[in-house]
C-alpha positions as CSV (number, residue, x, y, z in Angstrom):
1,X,123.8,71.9,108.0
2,X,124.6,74.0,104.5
3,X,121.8,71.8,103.0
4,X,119.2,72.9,105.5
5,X,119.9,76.2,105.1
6,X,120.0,76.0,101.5
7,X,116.3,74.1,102.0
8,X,115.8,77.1,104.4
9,X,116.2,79.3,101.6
10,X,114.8,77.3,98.7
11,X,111.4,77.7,100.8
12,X,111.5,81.1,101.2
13,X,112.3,81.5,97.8
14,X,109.2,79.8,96.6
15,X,107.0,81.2,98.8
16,X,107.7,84.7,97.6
17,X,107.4,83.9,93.6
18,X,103.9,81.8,94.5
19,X,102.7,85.3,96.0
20,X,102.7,87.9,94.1
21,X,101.4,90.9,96.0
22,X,98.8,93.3,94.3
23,X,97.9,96.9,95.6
24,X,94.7,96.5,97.3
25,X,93.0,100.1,98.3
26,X,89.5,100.7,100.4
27,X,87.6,104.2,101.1
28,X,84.2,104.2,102.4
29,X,82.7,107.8,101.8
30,X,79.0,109.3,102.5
31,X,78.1,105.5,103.3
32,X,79.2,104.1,99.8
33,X,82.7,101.5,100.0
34,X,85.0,102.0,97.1
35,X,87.4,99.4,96.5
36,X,90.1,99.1,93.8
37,X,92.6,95.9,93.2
38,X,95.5,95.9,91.2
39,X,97.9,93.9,89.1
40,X,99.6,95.0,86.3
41,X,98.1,97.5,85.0
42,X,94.6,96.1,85.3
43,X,92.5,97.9,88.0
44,X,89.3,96.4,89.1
45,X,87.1,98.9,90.6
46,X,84.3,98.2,93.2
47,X,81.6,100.1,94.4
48,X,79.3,98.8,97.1
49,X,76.2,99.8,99.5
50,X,75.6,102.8,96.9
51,X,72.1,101.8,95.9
52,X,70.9,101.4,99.6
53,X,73.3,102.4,101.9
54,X,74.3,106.4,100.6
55,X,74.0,109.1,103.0
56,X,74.7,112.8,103.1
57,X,73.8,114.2,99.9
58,X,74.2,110.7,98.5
59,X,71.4,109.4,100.1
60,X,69.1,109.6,96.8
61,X,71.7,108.3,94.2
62,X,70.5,105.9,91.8
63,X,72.7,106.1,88.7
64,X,76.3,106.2,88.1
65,X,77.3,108.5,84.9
66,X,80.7,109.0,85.1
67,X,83.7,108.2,87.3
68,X,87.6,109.4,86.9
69,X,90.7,107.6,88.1
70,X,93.9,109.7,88.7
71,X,97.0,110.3,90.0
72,X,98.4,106.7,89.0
73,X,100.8,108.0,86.6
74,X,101.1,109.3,82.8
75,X,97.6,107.5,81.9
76,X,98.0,107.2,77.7
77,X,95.2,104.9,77.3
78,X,92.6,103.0,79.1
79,X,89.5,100.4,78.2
80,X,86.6,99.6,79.9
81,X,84.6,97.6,77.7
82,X,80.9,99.2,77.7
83,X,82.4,102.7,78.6
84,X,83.3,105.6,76.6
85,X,87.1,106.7,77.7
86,X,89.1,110.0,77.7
87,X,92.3,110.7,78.8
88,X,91.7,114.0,77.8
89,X,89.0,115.6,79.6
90,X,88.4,115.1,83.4
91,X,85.2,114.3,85.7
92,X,83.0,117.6,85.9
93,X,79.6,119.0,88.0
94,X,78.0,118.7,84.8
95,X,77.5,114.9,83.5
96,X,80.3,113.1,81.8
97,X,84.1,114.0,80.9
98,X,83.9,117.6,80.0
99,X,86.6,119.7,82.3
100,X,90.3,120.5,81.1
101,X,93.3,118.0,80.7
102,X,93.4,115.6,83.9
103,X,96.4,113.3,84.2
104,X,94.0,110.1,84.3
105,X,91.3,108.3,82.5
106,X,87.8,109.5,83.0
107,X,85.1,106.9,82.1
108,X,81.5,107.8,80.9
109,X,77.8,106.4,79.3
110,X,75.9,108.9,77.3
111,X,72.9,107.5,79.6
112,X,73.3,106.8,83.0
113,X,74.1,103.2,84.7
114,X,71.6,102.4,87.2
115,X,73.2,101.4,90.2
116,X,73.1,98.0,92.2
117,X,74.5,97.7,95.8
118,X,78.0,95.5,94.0
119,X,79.0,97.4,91.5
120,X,82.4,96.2,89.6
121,X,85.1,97.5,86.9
122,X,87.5,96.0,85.4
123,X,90.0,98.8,83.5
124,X,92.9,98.0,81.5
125,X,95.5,101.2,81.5
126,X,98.4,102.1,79.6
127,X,100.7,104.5,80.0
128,X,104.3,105.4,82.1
129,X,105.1,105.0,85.7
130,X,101.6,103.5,86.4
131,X,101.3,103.0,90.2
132,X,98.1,102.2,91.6
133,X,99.3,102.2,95.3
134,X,97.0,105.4,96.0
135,X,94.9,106.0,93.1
136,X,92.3,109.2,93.0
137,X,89.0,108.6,92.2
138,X,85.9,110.7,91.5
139,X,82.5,110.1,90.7
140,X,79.3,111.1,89.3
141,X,76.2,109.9,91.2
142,X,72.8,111.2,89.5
143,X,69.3,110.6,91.4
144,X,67.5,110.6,88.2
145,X,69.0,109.3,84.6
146,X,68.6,111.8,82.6
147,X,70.1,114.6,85.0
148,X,72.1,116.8,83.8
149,X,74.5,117.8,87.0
150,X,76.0,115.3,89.3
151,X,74.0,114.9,92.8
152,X,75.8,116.0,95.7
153,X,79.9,115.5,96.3
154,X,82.1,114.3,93.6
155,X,84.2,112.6,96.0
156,X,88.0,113.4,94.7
157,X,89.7,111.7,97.4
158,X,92.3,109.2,97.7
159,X,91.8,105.6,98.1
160,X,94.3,104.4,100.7
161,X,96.1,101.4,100.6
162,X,95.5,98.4,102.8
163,X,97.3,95.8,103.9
164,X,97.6,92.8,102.3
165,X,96.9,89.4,103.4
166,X,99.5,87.7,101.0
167,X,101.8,89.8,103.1
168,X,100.9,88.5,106.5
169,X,101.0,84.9,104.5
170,X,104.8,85.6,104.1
171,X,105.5,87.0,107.2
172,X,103.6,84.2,108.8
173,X,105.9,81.4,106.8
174,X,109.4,83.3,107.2
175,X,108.3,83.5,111.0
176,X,107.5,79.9,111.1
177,X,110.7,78.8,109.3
178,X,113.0,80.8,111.3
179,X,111.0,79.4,114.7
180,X,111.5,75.9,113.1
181,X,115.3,76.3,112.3
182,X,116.1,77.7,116.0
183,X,114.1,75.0,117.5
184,X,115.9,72.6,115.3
185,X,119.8,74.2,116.4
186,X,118.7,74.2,119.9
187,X,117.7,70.3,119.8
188,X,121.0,69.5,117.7
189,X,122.9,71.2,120.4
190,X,121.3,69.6,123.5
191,X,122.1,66.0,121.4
192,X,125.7,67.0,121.5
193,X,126.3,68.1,124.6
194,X,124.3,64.3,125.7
């Protein structure tokens, strides 16, 4: 019996190192999905349906000039490659990283990206007490490149969390191991009392 349960345990064991959870987060805003994925402190960053599928006073977007990330902790540093990075300045009305201190990273191109309907970043942070489970994010949609002032809303809105499916995974096995192990006492019981 003490070497089933130790099985038992050795399972469960397992199953939690093999799945490491990350911090999964989903907002869908004026018609545009913004996904973000973390581990570590690497944050992917997804933006979908923005090409084709804005509404409100998105609807007309076509280029992405700046976005900023906050509220994840005492950003020091960040990279994404192809992007020009402060943690200094914040996301502003006006195009790029020009407002006061922000406690983020703000990420900008001196000429507009034009957007596609899968859009995706991958950001490498540094800093203290990073925590990504409900990061801040704020963009700058422009309808034409060279614009000078963001189009429409700026967003600044949290990105809720979602669940994860690694975490139904493990529920899933401990349920299914702990349904296995009282079927199991229930037959060894019925034996004995045969």
């Amino acid at each position: 019996m003490k070497i089933r349960k130790l099985a038992l345990a050795s399972i469960a064991a397992a199953v939690m190192v093999f799945v490491t959870p990350a911090t999964a987060n989903t907002l869908t805003f004026q018609g545009v999905t913004f996904e973000t994925l973390a581990s570590g402190n690497t944050l992917q960053l997804t933006i979908t349906n923005a090409l084709n599928g804005g509404t409100g006073n998105w609807a007309d977007v076509g280029f992405l000039k700046a976005f900023e990330i906050k509220g994840i902790g005492n950003v020091t540093g960040a990279t994404l490659p192809g992007w020009t990075t402060s943690v200094d300045n914040g996301l502003a009305s006006a195009a790029g990283c020009t407002t006061g201190g922000t406690p983020g990273a703000c990420f900008y191109q001196p000429t507009a990206a034009a957007l596609n309907d899968s859009m995706s970043f991958t950001i490498n942070f540094t800093g203290t007490n990073l925590n990504f489970d409900a990061p801040e994010l704020k963009v700058q949609f422009l309808t034409g490149q060279y614009d000078g002032k963001a189009t429409g809303d700026l967003l600044s809105q949290t990105i809720p969390a979602i669940p994860e499916p690694e975490i139904y995974a493990m529920m899933a096995v401990g349920l299914g191991l702990m349904g296995w192990w009282v079927a199991r006492r229930k037959k060894l019981k019925v034996s004995a009392a045969s």
